[in-house]
Backbone as ProteinMPNN parsed JSONL, in Angstrom:
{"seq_chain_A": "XXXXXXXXXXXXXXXXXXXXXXXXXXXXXXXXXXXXXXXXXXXXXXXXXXXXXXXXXXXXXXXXXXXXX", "coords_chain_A": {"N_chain_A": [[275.677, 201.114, 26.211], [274.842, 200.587, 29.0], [277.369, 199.739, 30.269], [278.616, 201.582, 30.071], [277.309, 203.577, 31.68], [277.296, 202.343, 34.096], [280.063, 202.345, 34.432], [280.936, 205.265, 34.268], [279.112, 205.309, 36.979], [280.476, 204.249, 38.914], [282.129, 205.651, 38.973], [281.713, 208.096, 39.688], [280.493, 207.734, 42.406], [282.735, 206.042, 43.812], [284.202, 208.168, 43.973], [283.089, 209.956, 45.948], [283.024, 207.655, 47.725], [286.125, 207.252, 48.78], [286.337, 210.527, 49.458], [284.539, 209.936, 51.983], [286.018, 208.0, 53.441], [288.366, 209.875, 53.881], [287.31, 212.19, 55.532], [286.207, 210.608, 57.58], [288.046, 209.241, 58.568], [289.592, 211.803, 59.319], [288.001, 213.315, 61.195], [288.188, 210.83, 63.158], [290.526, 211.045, 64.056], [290.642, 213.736, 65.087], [289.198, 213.524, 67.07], [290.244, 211.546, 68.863], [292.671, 212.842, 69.455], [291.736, 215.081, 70.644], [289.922, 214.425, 72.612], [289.613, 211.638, 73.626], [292.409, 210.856, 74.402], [292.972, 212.677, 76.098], [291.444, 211.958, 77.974], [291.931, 209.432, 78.559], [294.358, 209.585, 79.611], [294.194, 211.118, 82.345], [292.62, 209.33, 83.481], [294.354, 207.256, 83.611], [296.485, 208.52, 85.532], [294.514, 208.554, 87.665], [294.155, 206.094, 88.614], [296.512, 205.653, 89.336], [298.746, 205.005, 87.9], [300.457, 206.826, 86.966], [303.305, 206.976, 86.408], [303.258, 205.6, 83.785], [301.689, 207.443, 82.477], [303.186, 210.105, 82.34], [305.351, 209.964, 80.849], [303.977, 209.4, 78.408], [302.701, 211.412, 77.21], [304.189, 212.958, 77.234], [305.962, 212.364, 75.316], [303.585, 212.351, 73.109], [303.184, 215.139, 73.461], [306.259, 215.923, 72.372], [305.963, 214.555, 69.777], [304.152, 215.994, 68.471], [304.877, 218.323, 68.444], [307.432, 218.312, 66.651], [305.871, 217.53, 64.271], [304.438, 219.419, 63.907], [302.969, 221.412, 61.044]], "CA_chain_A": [[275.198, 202.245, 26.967], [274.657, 200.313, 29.967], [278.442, 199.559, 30.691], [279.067, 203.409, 30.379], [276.7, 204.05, 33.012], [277.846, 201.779, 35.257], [281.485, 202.967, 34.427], [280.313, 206.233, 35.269], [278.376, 205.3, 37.911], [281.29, 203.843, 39.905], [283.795, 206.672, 39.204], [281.377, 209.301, 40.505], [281.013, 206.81, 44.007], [283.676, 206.126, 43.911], [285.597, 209.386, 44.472], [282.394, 209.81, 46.974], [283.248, 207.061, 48.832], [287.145, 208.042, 48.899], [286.421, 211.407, 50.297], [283.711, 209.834, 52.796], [287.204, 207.771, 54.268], [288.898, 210.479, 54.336], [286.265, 212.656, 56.307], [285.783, 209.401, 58.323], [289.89, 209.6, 59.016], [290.18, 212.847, 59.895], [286.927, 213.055, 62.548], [288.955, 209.978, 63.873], [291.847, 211.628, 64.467], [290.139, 214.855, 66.118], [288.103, 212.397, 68.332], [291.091, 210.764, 69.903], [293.601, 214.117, 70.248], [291.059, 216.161, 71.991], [288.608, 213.711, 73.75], [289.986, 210.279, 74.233], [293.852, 210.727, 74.733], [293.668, 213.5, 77.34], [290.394, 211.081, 79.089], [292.569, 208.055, 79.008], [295.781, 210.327, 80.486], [293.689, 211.413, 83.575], [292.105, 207.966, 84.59], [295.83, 206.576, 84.388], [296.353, 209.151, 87.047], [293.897, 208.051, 89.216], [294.241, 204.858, 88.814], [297.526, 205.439, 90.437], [299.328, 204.898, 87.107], [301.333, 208.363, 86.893], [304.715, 206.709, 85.406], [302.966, 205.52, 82.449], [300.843, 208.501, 82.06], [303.518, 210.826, 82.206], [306.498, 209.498, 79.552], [303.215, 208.977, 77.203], [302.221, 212.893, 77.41], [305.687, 213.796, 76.641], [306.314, 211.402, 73.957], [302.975, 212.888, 72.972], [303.455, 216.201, 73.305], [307.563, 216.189, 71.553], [305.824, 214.243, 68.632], [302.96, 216.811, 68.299], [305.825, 219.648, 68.28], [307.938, 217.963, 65.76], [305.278, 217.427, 63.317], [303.233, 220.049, 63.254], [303.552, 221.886, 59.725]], "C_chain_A": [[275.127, 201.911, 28.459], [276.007, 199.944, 30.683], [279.225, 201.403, 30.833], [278.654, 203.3, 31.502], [277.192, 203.474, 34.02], [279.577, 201.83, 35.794], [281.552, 204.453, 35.323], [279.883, 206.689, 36.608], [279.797, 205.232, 39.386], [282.337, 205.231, 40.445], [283.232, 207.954, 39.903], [281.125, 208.866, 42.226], [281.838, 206.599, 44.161], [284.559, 207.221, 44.735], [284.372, 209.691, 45.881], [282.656, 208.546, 48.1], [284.869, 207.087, 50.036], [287.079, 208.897, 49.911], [285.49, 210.788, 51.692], [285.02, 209.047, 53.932], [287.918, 208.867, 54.856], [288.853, 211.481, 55.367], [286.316, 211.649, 57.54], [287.137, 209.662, 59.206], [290.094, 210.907, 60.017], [289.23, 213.06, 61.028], [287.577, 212.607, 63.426], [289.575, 210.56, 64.909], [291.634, 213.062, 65.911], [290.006, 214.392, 67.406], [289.19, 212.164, 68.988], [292.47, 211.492, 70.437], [292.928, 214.381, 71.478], [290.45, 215.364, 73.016], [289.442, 212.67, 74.221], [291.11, 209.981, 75.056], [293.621, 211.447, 76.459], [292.35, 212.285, 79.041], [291.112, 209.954, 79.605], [294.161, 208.468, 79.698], [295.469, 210.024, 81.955], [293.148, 210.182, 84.202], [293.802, 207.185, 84.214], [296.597, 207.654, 85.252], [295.775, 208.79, 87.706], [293.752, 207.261, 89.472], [295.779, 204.288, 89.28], [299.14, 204.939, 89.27], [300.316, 206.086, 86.276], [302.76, 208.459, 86.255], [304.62, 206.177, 84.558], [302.124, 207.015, 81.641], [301.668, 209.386, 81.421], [304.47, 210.943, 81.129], [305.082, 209.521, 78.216], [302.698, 210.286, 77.16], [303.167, 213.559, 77.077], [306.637, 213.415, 75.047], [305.393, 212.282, 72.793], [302.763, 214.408, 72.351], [304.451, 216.88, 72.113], [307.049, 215.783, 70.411], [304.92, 215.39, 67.596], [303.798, 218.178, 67.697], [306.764, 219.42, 66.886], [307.095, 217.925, 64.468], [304.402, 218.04, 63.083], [303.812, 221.383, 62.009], [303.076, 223.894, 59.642]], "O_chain_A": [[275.329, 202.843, 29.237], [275.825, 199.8, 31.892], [280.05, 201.996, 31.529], [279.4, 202.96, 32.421], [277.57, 204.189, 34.949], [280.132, 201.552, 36.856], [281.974, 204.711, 36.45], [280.059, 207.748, 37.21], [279.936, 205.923, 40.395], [282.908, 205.618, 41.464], [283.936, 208.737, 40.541], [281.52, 209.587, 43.142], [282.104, 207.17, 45.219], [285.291, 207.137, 45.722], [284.934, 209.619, 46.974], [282.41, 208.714, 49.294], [284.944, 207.011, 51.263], [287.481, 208.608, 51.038], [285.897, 211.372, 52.696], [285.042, 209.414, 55.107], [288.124, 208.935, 56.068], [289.836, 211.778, 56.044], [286.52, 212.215, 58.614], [287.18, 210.195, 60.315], [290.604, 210.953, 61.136], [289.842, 212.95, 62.09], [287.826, 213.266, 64.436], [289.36, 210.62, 66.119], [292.145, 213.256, 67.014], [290.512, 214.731, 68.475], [289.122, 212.753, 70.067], [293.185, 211.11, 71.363], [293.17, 214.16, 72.664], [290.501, 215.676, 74.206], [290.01, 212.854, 75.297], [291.114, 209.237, 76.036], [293.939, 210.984, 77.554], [292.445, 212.07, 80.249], [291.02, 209.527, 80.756], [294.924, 207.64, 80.195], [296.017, 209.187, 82.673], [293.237, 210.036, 85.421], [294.121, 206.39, 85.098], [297.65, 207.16, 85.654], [296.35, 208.511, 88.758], [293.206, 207.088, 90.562], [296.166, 203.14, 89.5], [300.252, 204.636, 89.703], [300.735, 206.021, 85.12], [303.302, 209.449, 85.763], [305.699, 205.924, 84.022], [302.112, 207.357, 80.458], [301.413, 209.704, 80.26], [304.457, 211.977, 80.461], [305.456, 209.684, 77.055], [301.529, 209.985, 76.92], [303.071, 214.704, 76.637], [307.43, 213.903, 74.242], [305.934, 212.819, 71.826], [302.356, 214.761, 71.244], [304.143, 217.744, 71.293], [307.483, 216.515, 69.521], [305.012, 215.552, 66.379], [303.443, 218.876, 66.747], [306.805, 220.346, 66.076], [307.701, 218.341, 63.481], [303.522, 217.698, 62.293], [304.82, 222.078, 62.135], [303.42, 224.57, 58.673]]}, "name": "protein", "num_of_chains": 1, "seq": "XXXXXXXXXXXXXXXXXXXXXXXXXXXXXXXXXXXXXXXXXXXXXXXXXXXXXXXXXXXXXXXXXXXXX"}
């Protein structure tokens, strides 16, 4: 009885811990489109860095266009 439960136990955490990655993942992902990318664009502009900024915004951008479903 006690190896059930703990069979049990795992497979219902289990898939809870699963989705809690995947949740975790996708936040991620939000976080560093909207907030981080376009923050870390603009200070390599003003840090005078404008020909890395700009190929990485377009790269960016064409990949964003290609893969969105």
């Amino acid at each position: 009885m006690t190896f059930l439960f703990f069979l049990l136990f795992l497979m219902v955490f289990g898939k809870m811990i699963g989705f809690a990655f995947r949740a975790t993942w996708g936040l991620f992902k939000v976080l560093m489109y909207i907030v981080f990318l376009p923050l870390i664009l603009v200070g390599m502009v003003f840090g005078g860095l404008l020909y890395l900024a700009f190929p990485i915004l377009l790269i960016v951008g064409i990949v964003s266009l290609v893969a969105a479903d």
